[in-house]
N, C-alpha and C positions, 0 to 999 in steps of 0.2 A: 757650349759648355757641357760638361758629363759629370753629374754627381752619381756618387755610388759607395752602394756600402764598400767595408773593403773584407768582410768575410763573403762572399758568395756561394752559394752549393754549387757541385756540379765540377768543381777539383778545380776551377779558377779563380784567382783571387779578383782584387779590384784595384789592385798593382797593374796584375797581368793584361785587366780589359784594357784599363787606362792606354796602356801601352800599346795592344791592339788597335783603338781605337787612332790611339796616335802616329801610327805607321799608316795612317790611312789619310790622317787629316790632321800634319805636323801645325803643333802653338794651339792646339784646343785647352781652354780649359779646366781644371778638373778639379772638382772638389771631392775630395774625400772625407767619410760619415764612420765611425766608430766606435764602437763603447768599446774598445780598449784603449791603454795609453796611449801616445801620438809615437811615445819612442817604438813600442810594438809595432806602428805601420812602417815606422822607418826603418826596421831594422835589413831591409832588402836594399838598402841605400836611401840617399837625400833625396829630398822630393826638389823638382824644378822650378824655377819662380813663378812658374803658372799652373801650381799642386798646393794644395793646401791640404788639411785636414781639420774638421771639428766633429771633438767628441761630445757622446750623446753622455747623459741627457741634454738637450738641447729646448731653449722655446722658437717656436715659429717665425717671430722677429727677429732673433738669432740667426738664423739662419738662412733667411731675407735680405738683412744686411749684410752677412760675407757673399751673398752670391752677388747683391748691388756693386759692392765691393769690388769683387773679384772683376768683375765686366763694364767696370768704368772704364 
């Protein structure tokens, strides 16, 4: 699983890793973290049925359980 913000420094987003990542090692995971709106991440397209996003602020339970979640 790859969680990540989705602003990055360094002129990558966390679209762009996601993506990286996943030409490397297709159906991983991926959760994406953002204090902007969720449509703001989308706006590069839909995310896949194994892309999520949650936006901050967040509690640590929160965020424990979508990754439980996600990797059921």
């Amino acid at each position: 699983m790859l969680v990540s913000d989705v602003g990055l420094p360094g002129g990558m987003n966390g679209r762009q890793l996601a993506d990286a990542v996943r030409a490397m090692r297709s159906g991983i995971k991926v959760l994406f973290i953002t204090g902007y709106a969720e449509n703001a991440v989308l706006k590069s397209g839909d995310l896949s049925d194994d892309m999520q996003v949650l936006t901050k602020p967040f509690q640590m339970d929160t965020i424990a359980e979508k990754v439980r979640q996600m990797l059921a």
